[in-house]
N, C-alpha and C positions, 0 to 999 in steps of 0.2 A: 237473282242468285249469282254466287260469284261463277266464274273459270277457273278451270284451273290447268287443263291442257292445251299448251302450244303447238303441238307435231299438229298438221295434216294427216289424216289415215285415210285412205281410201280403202273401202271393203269391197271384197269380195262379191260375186254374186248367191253363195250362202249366207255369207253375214246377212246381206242386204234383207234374205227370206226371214231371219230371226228378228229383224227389225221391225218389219212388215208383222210379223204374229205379234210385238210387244203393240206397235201403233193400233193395229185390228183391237185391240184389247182397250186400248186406251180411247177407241172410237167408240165400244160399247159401251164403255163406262157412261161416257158423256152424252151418248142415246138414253142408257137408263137417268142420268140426269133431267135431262127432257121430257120424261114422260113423267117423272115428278115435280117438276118446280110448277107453282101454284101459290097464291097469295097465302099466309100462313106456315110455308114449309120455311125452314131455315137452314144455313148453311150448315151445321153440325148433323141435320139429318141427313142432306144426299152425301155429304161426307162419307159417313156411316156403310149408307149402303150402296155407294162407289167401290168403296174397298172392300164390303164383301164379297161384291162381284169381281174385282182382280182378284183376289185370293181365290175364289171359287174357280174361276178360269186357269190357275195353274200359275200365275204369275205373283206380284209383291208389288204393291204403291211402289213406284220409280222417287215420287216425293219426301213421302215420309223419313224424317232423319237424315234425308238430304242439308249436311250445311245445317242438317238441325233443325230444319222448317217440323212441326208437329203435327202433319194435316195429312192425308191423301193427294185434296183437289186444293188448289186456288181458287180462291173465290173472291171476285172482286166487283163491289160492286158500285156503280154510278160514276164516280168521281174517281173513283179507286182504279187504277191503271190495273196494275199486276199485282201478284207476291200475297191478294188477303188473304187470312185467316180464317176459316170458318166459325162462325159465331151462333150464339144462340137467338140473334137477331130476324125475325122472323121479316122476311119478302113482302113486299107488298105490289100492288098495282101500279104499274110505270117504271118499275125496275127496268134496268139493265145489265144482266148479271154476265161477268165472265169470267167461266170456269176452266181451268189449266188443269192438264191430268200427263200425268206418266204413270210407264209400265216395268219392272224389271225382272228380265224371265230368259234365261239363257245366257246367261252375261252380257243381256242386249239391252237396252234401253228403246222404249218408244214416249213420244211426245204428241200433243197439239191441245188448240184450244178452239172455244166458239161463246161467243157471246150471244146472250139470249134476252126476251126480249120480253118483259111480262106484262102484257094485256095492250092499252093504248099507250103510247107514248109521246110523246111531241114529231111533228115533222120534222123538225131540223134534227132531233136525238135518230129517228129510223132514217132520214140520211146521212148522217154519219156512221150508222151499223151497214148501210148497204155499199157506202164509200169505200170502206177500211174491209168490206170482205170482197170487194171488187179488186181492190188493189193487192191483195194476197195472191190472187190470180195472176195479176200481172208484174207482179212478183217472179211468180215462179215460173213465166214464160222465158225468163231470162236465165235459168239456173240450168244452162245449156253448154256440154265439152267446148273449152276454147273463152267464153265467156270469164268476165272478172266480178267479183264478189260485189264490186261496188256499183256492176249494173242492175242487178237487184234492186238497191236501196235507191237507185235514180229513177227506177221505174215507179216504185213506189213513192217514195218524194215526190214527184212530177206530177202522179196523180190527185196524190191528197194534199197537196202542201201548194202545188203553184195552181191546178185546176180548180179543186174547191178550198183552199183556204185555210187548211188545217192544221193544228197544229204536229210537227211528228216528231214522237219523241226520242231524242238524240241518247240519254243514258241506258236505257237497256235493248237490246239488240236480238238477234237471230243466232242462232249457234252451229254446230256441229255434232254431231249422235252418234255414238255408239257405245261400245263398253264405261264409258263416263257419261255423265247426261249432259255435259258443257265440255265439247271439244274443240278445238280451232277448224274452222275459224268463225271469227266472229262474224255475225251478219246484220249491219247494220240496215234498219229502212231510209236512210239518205244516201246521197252520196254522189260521185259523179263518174258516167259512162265513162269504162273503158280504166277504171283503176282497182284494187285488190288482189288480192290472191286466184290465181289462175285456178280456174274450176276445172277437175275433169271427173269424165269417167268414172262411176263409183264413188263419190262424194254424196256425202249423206248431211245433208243438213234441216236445219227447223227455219223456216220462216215465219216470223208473227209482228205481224206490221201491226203497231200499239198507235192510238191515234188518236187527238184530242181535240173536244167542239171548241175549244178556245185554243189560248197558246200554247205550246210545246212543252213548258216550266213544269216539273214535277218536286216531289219533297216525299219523304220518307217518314211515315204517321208514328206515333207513338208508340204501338205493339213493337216497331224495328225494321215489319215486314212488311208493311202494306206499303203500294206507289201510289200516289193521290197526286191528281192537280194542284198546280198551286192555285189557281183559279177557282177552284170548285166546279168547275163545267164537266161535263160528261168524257170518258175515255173511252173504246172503242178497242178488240184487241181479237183477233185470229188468229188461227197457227196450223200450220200442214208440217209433217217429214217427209222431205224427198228422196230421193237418188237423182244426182247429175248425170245424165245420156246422152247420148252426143244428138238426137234430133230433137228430145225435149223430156223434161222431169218425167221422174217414175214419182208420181203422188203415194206414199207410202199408207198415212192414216186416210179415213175414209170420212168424209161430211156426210156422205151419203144417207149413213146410220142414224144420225143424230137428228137432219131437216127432215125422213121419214118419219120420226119420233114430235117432231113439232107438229108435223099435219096431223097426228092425231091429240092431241092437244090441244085444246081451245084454249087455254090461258096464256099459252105462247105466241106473239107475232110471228109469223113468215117473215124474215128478212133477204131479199133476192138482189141476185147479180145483175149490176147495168150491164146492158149491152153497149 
């Protein structure tokens, strides 16, 4: 999705709380996703009832008629990077689905994503799901006062790109949140220690390290909106909102929602953090 704000805005420790209730929102969302994906369900249905649950919670899809997009959630699945569509295409066994969700409620916007994982899948597909959510973490170890934007994206690189192999993909990036859902700055998952825009204090941004079982090379599908490998190999993609603090991130959405919603779910793989 495009940008469109250059300024840096650092918020508040209010703002930050308004952000925190849009993300909270957009973690339930993607819990209630969880507890429905199952072979059969299709993307037009958790759609559905993703957004009745924002709107029942007080809030507004952060996505819909964003840029025009026509959906709630993203929905991306296999091959599909980011940006899909919700379809009538119904799920099957060995998916890997990843769903993107925003919230907009207060003039704030909240974000994140999580990729899921439906039933068996190959080993090499569940390491690359356990790669690219490891490196999100070590992502945002770095999203520290004093730190540079582009130590993020080295920590990430480093991980999935020169440790295991991966491809990472360079065109779409990490952003900035708050009263616009794409604020400066950009955050990319490459990059090299010690260069970008100086982080501080009350910086709010989205990390979501997008990550591909082959090369890097993405292409842009026919609907306009969908990211697809050029490869056709599998894509990988996570997202937290933080706050920048000067001894380490305030994790703003919660995963926590969502993997309590996979353990009760048998159709869903656990995917877990390397130590």
């Amino acid at each position: 999705m495009r940008r469109k704000s250059k300024q840096i805005i650092l918020k508040t420790d209010e703002e930050v709380e308004l952000i925190r209730e849009n993300c909270l929102i957009v973690s339930k969302a993607l819990a209630l996703v969880a507890s429905l994906l199952k072979p059969g369900v299709t993307g037009e249905m958790i759609d559905r009832e993703a957004e009745t649950l924002i709107r029942d919670l007080g809030s507004v899809p952060g996505f819909k008629g964003l840029y025009d997009f026509p959906a709630t959630l993203c929905i991306s699945v296999n091959h599909a990077v980011v940006h899909g569509i919700p379809t009538k295409q119904e799920f099957k066994e060995g998916d890997i689905i990843s769903v993107d969700c925003g919230s907009y409620m207060n003039e704030f916007y909240g974000d994140a994503a999580y990729t899921f994982a439906l039933g068996e899948i190959p080993q090499e597909v569940e390491e690359l799901l356990s790669v690219t959510k490891t490196s999100l973490y070590k992502g945002i170890e770095q999203a520290v006062h004093g730190k540079r934007v582009e130590d993020i994206g080295h920590a990430i690189q480093n991980y999935c790109e020169k440790e295991h192999g991966y491809g990472v993909v360079r065109e779409l990036v990490g952003h900035g949140l708050g009263k616009t859902m794409h604020e400066a700055p950009e955050v990319p998952n490459y990059g090299r220690r010690g260069r970008g825009p100086l982080m501080k204090d009350g910086l709010v941004i989205a990390i979501e390290p997008m990550i591909n079982l082959g090369k890097r090379n993405v292409a842009t599908a026919e609907d306009g909106w969908t990211i697809v490998t050029q490869d056709k190999k599998p894509s990988a993609h996570y997202e937290h909102t933080v706050v920048v603090r000067k001894k380490k991130a305030d994790i703003l959405s919660n995963h926590d929602l969502i993997e309590e919603e996979i353990k009760n779910n048998s159709n869903i793989r656990e995917i877990l953090i390397k130590n």
